[in-house]
N, C-alpha and C positions, 0 to 999 in steps of 0.2 A: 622674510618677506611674507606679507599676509595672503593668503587666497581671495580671487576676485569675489566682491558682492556676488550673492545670489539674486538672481531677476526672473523675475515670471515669462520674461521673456523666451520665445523658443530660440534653443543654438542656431547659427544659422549652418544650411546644409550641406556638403559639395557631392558632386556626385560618388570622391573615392569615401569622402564617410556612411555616406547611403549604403555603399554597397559594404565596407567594412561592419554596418549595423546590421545588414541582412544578411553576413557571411556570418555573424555570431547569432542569429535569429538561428540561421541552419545548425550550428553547432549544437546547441540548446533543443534542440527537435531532431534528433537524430532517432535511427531505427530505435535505440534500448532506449529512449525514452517517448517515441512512441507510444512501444511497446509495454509499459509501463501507466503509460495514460490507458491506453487499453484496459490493460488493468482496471482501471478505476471506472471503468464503464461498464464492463463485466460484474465488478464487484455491486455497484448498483443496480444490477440485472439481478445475482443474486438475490442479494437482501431483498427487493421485490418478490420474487420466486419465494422464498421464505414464510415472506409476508401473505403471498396467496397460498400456502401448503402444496404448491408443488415441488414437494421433495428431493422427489428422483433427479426432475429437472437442477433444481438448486444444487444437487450435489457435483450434475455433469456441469455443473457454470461454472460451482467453487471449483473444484480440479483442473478446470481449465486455467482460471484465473488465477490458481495457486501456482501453476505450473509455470505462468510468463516470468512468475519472479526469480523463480533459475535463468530463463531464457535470457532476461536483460540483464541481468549481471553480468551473465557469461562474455553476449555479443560485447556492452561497454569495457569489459577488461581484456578480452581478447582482441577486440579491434582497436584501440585507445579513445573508447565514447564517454570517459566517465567526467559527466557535467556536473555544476557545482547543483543544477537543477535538479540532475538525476539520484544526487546526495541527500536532496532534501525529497523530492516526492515519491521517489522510489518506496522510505520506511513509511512514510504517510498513508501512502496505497495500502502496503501488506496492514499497517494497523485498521485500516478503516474495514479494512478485510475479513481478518479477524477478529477483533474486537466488534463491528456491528454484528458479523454473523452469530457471535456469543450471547451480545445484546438483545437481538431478535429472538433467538433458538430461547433465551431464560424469557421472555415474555410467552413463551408458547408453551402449555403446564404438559404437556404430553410427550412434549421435547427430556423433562426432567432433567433441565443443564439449571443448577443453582444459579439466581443470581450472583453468590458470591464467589463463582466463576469469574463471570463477567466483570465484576469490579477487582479482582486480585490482575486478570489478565489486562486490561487496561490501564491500572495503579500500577504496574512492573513497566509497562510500556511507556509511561508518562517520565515515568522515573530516570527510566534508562535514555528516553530522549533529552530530559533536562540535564541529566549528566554530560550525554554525549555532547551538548552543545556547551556548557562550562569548558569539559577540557578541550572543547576545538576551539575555544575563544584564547583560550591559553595556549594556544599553538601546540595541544598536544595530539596525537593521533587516535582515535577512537572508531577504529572503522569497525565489523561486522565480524565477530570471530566465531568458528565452528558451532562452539554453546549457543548461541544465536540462532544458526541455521539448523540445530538439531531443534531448539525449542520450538521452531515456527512449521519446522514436520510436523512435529507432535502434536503439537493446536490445528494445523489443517485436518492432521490424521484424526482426531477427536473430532471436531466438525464435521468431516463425510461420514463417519461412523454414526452420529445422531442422526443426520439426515438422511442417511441408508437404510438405520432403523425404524424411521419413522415411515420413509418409502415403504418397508416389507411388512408391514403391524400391520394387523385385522383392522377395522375401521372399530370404533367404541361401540356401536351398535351390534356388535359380530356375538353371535350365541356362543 
């Protein structure tokens, strides 16, 4: 049996599909992915911060903003939140996190983070998302293992350490 033509037509609606479509609205917006959008508002507070040289501030945003992404793993696994939504935006957030602040910090010469920072940690990032999404298309499992969460310390921890450095530095003009 073929499936029905496709029509531009809207489905028509009843009220238990209404709320069955806003019962999965809810599902998809839950606290850890909120929490997670958060994220990504934060993280563009940063990078702003960044952009204006306030350091100090940029470090207490990134730390903050570094810190939700334990938070909403934890809540979505401990509570059973984890949405097919929260799969996809969750590593989008931490990349855009990381890799713009790399991004920013090598356009800034005082910062002293190489460019080729910024493109090694983006080029791994890209790589391991196009993987991840190969073997999940293959039905295999590719979720976040330990090496992941040690490497995304380490890149936070480099990030506030530039921007804490830069916070504490004499001004260039300083005798």
């Amino acid at each position: 049996m073929s499936p029905p033509p496709a029509t531009l037509e809207p489905a028509p609606t009843t009220s238990a599909g209404a709320a069955r479509d806003a019962s999965a609205w809810h599902r998809q917006w839950n606290v850890a992915n909120q929490i997670t959008l958060s994220r990504l508002v934060l993280t563009l507070g940063c990078l702003a911060l960044i952009d204006a040289r306030l350091w100090g501030w940029a470090a207490l945003v990134f730390l903050v903003a570094a810190s939700t992404d334990f938070v909403d793993g934890y809540i979505a696994r401990k509570y059973g939140l984890v949405t097919v939504l929260g799969r996809v935006l969750d590593p989008l957030v931490d990349k855009m996190l990381v890799g713009g602040a790399f991004i920013f910090l090598a356009s800034i010469p005082e910062a002293r983070v190489s460019p080729w920072v910024a493109v090694i940690v983006i080029g791994r990032e890209l790589f391991i998302t196009s993987l991840r999404g190969l073997l999940e298309a293959a039905g295999k499992d590719f979720s976040a293992a330990w090496s992941g969460k040690v490497k995304m310390v380490l890149q936070c921890a480099a990030v506030v350490a530039v921007l804490l450095e830069l916070a504490t530095a004499p001004p260039a003009d300083w005798p």
